[in-house]
N, CA, C and O of each residue as an XYZ file, in Angstrom:
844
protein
N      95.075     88.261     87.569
C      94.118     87.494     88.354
C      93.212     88.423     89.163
O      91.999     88.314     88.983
N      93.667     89.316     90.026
C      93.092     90.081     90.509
C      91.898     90.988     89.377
O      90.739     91.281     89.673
N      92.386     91.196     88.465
C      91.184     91.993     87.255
C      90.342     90.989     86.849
O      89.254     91.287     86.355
N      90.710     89.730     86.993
C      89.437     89.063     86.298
C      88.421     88.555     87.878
O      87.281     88.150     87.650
N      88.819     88.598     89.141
C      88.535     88.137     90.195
C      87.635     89.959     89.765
O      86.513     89.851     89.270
N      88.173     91.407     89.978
C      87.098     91.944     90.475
C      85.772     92.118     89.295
O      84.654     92.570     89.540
N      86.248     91.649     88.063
C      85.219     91.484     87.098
C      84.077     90.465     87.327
O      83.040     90.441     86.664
N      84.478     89.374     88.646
C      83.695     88.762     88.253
C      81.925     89.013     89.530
O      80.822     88.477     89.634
N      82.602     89.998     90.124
C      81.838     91.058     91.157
C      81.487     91.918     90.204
O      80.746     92.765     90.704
N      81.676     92.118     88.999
C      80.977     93.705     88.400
C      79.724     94.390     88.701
O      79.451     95.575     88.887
N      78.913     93.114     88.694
C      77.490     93.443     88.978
C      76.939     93.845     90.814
O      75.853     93.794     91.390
N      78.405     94.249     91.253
C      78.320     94.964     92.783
C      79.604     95.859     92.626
O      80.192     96.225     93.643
N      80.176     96.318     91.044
C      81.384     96.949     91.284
C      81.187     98.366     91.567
O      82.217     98.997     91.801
N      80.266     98.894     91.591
C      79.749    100.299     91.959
C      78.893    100.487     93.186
O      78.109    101.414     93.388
N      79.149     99.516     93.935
C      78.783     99.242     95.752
C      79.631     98.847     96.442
O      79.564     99.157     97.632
N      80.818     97.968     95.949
C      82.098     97.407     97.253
C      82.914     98.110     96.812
O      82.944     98.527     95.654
N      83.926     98.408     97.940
C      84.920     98.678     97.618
C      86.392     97.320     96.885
O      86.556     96.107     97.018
N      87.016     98.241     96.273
C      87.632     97.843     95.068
C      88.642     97.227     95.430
O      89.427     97.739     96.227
N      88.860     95.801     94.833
C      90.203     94.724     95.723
C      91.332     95.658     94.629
O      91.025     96.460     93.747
N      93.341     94.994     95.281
C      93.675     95.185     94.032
C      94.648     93.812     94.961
O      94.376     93.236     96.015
N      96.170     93.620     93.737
C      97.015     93.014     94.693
C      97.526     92.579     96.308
O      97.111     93.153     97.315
N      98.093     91.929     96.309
C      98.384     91.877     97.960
C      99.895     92.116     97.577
O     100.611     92.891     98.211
N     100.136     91.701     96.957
C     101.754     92.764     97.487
C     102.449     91.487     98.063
O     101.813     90.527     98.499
N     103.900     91.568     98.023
C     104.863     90.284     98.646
C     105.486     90.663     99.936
O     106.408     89.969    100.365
N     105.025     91.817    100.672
C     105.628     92.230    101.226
C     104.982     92.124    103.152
O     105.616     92.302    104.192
N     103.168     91.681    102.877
C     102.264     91.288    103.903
C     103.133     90.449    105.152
O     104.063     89.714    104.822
N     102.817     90.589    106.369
C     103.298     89.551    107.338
C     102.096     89.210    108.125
O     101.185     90.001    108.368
N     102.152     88.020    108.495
C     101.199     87.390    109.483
C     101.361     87.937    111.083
O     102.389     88.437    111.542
N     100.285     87.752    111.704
C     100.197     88.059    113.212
C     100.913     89.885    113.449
O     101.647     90.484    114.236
N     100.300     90.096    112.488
C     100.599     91.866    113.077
C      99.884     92.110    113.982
O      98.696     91.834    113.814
N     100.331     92.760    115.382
C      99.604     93.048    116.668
C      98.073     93.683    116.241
O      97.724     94.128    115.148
N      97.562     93.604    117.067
C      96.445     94.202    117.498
C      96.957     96.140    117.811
O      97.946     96.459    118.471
N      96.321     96.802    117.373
C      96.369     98.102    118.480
C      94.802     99.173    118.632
O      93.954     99.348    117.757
N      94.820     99.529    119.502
C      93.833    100.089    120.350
C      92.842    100.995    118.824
O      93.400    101.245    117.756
N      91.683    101.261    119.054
C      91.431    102.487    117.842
C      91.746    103.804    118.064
O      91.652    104.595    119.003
N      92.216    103.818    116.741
C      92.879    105.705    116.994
C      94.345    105.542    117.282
O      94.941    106.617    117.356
N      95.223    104.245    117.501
C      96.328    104.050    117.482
C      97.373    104.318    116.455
O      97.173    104.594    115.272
N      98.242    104.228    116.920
C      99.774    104.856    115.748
C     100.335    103.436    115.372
O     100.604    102.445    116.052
N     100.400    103.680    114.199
C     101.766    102.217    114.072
C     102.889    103.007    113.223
O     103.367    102.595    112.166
N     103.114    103.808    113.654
C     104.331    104.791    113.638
C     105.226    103.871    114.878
O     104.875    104.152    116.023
N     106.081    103.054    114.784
C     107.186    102.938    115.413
C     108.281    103.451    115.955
O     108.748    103.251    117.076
N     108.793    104.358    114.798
C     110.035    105.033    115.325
C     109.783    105.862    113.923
O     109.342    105.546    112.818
N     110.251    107.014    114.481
C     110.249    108.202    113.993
C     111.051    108.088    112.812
O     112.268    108.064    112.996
N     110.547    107.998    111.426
C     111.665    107.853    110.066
C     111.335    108.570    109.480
O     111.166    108.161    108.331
N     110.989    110.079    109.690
C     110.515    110.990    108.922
C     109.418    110.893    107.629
O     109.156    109.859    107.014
N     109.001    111.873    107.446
C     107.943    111.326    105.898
C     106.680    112.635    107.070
O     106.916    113.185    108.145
N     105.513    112.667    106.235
C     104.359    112.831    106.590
C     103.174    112.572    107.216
O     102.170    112.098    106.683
N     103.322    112.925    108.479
C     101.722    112.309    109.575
C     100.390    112.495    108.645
O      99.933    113.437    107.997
N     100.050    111.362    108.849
C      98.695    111.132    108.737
C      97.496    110.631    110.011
O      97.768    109.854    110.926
N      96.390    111.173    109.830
C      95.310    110.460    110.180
C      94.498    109.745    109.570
O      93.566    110.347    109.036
N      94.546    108.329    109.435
C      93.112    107.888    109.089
C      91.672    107.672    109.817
O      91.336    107.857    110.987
N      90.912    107.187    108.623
C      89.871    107.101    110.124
C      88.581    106.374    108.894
O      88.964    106.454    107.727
N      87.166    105.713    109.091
C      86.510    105.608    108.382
C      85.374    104.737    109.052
O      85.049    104.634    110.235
N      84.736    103.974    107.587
C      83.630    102.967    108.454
C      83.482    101.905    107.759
O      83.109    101.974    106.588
N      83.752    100.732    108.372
C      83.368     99.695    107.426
C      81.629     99.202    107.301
O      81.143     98.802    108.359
N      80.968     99.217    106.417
C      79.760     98.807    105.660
C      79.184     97.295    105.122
O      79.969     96.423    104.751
N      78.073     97.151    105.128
C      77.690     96.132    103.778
C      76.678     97.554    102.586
O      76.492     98.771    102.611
N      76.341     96.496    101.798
C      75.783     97.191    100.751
C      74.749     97.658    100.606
O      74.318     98.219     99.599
N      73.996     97.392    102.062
C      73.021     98.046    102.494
C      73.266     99.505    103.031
O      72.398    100.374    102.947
N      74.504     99.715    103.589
C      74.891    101.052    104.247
C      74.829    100.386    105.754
O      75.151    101.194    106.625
N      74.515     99.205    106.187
C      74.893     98.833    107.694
C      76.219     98.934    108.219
O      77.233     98.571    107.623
N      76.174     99.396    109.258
C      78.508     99.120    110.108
C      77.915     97.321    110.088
O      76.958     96.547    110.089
N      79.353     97.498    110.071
C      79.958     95.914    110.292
C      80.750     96.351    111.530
O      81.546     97.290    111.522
N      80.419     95.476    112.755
C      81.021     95.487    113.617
C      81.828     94.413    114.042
O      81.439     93.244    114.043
N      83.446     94.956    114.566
C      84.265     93.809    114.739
C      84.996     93.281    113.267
O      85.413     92.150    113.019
N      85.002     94.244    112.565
C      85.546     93.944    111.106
C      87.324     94.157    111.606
O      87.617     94.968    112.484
N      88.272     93.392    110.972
C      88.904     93.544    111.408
C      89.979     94.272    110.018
O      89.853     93.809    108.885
N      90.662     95.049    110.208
C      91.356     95.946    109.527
C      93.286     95.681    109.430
O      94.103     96.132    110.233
N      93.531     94.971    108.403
C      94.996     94.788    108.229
C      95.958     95.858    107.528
O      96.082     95.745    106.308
N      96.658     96.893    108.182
C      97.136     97.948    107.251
C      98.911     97.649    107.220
O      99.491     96.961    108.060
N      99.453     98.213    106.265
C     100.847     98.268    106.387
C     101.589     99.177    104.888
O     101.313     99.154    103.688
N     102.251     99.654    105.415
C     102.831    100.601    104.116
C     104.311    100.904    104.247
O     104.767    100.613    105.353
N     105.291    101.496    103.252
C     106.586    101.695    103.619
C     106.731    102.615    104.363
O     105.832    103.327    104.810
N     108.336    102.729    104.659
C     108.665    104.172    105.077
C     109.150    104.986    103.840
O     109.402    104.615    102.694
N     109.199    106.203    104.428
C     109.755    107.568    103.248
C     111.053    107.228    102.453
O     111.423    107.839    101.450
N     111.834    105.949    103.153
C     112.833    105.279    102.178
C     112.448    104.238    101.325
O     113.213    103.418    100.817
N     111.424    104.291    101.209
C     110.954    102.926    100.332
C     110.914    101.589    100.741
O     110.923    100.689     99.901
N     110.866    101.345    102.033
C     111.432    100.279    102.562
C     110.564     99.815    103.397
O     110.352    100.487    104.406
N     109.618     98.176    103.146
C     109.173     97.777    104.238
C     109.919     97.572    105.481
O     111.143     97.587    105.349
N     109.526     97.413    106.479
C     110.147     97.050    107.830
C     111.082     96.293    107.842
O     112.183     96.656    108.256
N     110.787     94.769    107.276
C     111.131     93.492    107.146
C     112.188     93.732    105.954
O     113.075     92.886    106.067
N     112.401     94.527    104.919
C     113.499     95.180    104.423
C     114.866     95.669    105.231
O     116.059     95.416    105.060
N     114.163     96.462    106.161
C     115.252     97.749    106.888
C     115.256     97.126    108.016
O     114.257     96.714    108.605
N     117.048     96.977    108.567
C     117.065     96.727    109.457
C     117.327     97.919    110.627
O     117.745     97.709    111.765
N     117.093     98.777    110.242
C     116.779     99.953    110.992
C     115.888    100.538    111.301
O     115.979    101.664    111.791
N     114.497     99.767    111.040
C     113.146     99.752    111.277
C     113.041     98.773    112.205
O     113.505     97.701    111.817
N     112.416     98.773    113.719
C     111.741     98.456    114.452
C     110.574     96.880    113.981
O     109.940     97.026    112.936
N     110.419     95.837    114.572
C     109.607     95.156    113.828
C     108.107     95.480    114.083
O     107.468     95.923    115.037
N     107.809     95.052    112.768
C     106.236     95.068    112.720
C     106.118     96.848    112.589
O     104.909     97.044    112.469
N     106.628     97.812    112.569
C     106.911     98.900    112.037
C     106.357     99.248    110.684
O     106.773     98.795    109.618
N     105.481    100.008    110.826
C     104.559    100.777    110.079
C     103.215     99.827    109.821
O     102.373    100.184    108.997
N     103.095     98.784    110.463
C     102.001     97.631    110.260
C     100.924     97.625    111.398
O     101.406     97.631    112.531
N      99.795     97.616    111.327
C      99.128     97.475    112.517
C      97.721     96.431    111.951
O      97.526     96.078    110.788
N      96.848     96.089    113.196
C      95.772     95.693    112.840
C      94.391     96.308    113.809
O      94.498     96.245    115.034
N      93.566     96.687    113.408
C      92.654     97.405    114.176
C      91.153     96.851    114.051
O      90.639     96.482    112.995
N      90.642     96.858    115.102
C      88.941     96.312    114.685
C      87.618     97.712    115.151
O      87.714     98.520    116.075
N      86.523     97.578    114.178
C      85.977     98.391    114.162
C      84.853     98.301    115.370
O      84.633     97.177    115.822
N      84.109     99.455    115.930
C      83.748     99.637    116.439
C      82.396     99.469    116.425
O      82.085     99.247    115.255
N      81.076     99.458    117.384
C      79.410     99.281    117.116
C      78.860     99.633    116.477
O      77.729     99.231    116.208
N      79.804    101.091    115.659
C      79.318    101.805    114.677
C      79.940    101.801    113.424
O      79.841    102.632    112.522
N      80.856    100.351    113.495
C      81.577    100.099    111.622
C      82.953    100.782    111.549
O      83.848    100.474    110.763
N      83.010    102.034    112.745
C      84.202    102.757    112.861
C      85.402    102.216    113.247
O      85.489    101.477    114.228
N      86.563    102.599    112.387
C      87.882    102.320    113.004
C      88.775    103.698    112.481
O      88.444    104.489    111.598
N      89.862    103.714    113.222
C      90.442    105.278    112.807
C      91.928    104.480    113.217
O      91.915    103.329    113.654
N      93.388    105.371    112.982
C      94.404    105.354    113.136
C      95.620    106.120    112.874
O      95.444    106.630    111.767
N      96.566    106.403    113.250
C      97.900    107.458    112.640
C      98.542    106.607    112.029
O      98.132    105.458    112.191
N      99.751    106.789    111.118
C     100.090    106.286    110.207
C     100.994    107.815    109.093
O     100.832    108.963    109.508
N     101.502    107.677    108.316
C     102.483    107.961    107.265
C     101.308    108.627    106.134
O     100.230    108.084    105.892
N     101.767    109.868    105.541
C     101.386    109.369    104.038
C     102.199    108.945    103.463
O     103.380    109.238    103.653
N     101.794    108.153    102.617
C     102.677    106.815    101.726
C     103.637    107.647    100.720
O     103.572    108.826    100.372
N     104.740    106.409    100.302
C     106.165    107.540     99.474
C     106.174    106.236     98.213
O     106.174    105.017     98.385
N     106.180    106.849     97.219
C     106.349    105.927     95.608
C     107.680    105.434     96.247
O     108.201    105.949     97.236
N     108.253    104.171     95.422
C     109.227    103.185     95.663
C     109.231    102.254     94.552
O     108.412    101.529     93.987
N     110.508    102.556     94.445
C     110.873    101.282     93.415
C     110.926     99.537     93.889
O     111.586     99.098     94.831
N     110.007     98.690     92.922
C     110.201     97.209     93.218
C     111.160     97.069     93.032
O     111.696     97.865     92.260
N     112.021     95.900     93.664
C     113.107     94.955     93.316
C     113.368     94.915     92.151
O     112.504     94.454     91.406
N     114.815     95.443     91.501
C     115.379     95.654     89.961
C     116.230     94.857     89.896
O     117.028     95.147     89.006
N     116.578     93.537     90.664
C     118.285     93.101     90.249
C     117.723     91.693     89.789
O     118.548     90.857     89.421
N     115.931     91.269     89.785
C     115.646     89.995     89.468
C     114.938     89.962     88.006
O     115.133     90.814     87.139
N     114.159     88.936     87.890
C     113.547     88.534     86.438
C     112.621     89.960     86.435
O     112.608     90.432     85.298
N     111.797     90.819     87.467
C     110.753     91.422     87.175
C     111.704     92.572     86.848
O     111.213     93.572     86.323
N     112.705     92.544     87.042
C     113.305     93.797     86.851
C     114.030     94.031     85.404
O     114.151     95.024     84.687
N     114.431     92.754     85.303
C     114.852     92.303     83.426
C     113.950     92.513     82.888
O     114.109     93.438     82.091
N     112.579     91.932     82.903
C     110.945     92.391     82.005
C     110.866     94.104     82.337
O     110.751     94.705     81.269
N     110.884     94.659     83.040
C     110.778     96.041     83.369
C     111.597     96.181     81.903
O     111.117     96.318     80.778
N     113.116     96.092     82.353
C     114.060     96.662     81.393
C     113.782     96.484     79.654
O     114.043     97.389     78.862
N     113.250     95.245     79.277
C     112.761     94.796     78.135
C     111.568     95.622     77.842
O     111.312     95.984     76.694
N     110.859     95.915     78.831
C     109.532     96.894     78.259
C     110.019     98.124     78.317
O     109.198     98.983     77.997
N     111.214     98.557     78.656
C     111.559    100.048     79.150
C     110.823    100.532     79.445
O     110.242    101.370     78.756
N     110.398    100.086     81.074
C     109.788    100.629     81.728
C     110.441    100.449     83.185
O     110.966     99.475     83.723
N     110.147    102.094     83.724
C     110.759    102.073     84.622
C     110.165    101.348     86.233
O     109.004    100.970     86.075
N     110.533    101.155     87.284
C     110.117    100.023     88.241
C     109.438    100.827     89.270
O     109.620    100.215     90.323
N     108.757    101.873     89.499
C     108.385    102.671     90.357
C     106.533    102.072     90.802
O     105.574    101.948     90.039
N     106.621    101.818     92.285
C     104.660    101.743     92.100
C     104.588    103.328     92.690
O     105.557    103.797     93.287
N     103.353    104.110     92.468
C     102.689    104.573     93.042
C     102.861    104.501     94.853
O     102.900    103.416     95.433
N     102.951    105.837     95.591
C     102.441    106.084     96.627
C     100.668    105.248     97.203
O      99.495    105.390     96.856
N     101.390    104.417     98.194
C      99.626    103.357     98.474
C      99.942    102.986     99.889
O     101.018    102.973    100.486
N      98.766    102.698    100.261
C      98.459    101.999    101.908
C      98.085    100.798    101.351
O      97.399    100.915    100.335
N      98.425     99.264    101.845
C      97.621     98.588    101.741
C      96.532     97.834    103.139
O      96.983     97.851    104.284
N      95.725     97.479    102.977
C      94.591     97.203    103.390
C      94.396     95.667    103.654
O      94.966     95.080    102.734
N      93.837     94.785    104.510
C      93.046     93.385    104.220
C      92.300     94.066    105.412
O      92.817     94.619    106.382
N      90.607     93.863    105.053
C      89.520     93.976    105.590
C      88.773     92.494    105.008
O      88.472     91.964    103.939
N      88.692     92.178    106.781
C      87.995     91.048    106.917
C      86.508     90.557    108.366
O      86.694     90.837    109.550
N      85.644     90.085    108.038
C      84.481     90.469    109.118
C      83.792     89.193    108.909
O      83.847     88.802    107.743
N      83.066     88.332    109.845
C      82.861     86.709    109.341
C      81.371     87.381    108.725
O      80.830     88.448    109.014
N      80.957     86.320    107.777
C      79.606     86.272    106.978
C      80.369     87.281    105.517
O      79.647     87.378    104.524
N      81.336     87.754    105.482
C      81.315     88.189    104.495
C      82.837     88.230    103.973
O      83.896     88.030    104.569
N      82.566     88.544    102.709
C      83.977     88.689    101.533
C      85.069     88.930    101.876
O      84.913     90.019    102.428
N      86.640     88.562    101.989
C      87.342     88.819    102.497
C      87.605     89.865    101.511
O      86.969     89.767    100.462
N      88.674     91.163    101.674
C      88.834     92.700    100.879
C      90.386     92.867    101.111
O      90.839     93.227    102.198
N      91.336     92.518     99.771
C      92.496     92.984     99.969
C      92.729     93.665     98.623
O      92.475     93.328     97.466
N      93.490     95.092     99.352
C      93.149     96.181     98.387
C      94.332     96.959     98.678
O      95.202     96.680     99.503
N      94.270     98.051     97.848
C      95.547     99.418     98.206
C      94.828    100.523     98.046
O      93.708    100.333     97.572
N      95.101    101.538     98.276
C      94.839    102.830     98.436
C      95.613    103.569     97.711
O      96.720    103.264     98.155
N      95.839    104.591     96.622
C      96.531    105.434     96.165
C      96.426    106.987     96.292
O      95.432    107.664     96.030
N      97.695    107.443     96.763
C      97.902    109.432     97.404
C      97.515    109.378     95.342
O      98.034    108.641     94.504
N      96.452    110.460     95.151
C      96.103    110.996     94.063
C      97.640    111.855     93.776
O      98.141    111.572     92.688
N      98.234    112.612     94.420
C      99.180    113.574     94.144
C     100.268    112.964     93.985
O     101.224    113.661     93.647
N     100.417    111.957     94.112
C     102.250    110.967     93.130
C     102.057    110.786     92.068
O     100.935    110.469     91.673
N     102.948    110.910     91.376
C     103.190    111.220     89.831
C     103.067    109.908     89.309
O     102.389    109.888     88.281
N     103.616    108.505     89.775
C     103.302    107.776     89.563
C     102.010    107.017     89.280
O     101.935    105.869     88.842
N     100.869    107.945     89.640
C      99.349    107.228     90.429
C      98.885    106.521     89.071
O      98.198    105.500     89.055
N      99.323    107.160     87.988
C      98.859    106.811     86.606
C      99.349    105.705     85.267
O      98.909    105.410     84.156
N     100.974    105.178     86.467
C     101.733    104.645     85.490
C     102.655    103.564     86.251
O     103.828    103.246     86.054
N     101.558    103.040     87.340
C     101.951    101.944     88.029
C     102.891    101.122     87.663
O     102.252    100.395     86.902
N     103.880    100.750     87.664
C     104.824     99.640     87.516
C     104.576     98.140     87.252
O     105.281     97.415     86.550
N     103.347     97.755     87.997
C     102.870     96.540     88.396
C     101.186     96.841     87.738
O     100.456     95.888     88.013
N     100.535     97.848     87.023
C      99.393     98.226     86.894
C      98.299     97.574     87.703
O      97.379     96.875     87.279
N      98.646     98.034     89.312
C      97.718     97.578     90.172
C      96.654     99.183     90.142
O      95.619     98.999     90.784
N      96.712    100.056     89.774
C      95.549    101.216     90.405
C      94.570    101.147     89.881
O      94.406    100.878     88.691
N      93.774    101.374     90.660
C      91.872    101.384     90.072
C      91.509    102.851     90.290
O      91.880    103.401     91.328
N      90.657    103.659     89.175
C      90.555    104.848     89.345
C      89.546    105.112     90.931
O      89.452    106.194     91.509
N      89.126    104.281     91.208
C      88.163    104.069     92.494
C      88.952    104.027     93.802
O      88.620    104.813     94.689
N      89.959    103.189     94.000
C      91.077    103.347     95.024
C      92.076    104.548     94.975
O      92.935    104.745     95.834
N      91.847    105.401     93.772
C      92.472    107.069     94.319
C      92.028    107.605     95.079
O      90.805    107.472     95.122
N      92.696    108.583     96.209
C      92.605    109.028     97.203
C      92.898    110.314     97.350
O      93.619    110.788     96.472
N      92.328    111.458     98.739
C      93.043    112.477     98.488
C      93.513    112.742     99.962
O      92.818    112.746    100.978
N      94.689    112.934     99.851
C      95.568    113.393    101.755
C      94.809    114.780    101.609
O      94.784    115.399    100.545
N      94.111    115.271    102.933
C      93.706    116.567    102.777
C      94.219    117.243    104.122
O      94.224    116.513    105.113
N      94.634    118.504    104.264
C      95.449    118.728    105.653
C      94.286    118.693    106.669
O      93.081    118.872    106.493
N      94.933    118.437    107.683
C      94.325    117.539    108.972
C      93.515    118.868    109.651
O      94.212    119.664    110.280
N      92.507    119.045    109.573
C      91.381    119.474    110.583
C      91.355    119.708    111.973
O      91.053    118.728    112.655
N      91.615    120.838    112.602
C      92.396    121.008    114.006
C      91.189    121.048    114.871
O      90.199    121.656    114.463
N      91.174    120.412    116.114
C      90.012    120.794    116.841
C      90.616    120.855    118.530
O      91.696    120.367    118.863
N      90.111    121.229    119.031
C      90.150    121.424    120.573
C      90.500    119.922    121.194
O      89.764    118.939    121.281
N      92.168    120.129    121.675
C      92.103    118.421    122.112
C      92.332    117.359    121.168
O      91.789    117.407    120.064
N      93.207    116.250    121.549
C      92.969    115.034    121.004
C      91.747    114.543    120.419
O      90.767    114.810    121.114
N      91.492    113.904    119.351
C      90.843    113.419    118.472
C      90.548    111.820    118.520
O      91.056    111.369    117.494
N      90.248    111.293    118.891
C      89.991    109.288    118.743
C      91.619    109.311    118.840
O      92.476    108.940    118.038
N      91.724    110.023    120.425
C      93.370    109.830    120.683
C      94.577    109.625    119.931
O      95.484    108.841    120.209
N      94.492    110.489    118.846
C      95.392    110.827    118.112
C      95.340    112.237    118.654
O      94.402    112.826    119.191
N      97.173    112.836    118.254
C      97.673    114.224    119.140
C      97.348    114.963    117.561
O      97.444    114.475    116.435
N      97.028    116.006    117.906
C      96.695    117.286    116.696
C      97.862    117.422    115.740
O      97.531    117.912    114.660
N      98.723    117.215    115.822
C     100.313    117.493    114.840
C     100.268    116.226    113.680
O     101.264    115.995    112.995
N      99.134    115.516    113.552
C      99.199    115.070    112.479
C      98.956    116.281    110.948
O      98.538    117.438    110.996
N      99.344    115.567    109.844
C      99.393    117.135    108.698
C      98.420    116.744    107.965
O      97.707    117.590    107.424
N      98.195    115.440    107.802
C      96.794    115.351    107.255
C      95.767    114.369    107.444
O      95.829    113.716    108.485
N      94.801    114.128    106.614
C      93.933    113.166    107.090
C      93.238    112.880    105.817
O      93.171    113.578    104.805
N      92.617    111.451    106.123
C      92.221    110.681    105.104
C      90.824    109.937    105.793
O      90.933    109.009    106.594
N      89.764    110.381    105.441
C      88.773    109.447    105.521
C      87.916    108.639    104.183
O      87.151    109.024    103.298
N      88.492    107.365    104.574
C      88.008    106.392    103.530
C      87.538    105.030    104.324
O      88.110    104.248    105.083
N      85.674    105.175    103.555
C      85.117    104.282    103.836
C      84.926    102.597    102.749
O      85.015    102.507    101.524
N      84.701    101.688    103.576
C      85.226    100.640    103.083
C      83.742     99.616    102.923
O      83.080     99.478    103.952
N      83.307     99.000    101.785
C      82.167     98.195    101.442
C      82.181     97.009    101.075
O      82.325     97.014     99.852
N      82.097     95.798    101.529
C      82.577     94.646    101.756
C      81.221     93.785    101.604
O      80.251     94.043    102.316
N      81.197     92.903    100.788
C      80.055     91.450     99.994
C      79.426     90.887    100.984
O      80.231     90.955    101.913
N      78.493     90.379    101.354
C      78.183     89.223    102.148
C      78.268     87.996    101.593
O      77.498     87.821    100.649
N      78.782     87.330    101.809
C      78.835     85.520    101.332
C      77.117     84.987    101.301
O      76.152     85.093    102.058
N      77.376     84.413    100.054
C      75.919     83.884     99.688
C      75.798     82.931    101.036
O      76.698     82.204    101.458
N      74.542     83.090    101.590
C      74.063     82.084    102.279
C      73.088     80.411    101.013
O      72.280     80.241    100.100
N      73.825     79.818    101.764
C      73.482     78.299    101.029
C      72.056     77.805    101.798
O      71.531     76.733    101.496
């Protein structure tokens, strides 16, 4: 559904950015946090990241007040709402962009994980012999009124998986690259310097036909 939904945008598929799945794993009413905020909860090891970017229309305008839904596992494979040794709402945040389209945040780089193997998707796995692993991903819902709602994932280019999705959600357009984090004098959009890398990815979102 999702491939025939972004086919039917083709004729803007080389100006928005690229939907894919939503994933079963989304929760409602994830807090608000400040820009440049952590939704690092509790320390579960894995890799600091910075993000940071700008949300757009297809003109190249910011969208201001776009609001930004992120959430990803931890280094055990495990949403929050999985682990009960995760903190709630843990590794999830929601952020809104700024006068200038900008929003930034800390966060994880993402760890490949196996889907659920003990149900029907995991019997079809086994029948295709194929193994149950997705890809290393952030996922995303970017949403801003007058225009397209955007639920998407992000893929670390460097997981082995990036090419042989489980669920064949990757778009060669939603590959990504973690690049080590850029040191400067001082806090950064109040993030502390000991992040290891950083990711800037900008985001391009439809306007709804006016009637």
């Amino acid at each position: 559904m999702d491939a025939i939904e972004h086919q039917r945008h083709a004729d803007h598929a080389n100006e928005l950015t690229a939907s894919a799945i939503l994933g079963p794993f989304w929760r409602p009413n994830t807090p608000f946090l400040p820009s440049g905020g952590s939704i690092i909860k509790k320390d579960v090891g894995g890799e600091t990241a910075f993000m940071y970017g700008a949300v757009r229309n297809v003109n190249g305008e910011p969208i201001e007040g776009a609001e930004i839904d992120v959430w990803h596992t931890a280094p055990n494979g495990l949403y929050e709402q999985q682990d009960p040794d995760q903190p709630d709402y843990n590794l999830r945040g929601r952020f809104l962009t700024d006068g200038q389209g900008r929003y930034s945040f800390s966060c994880l780089r993402p760890t490949s994980y196996p889907i659920p193997y003990d149900g029907p998707a995991g019997k079809l796995l086994q029948l295709m012999d194929r193994h149950p692993f997705r890809p290393a991903h952030i996922h995303l819902i970017v949403k801003a009124p007058g225009y397209r709602q955007l639920t998407t994932q992000i893929f670390d280019r460097r997981d082995k998986y990036v090419n042989d999705d489980s669920v064949f959600a990757v778009k060669d357009e939603l590959i990504v690259d973690f690049l080590p984090r850029k040191q400067t004098n001082g806090a950064a959009n109040g993030v502390k310097e000991d992040a290891e890398f950083e990711l800037e990815y900008n985001i391009t979102l439809k306007e709804l036909s006016k009637k």
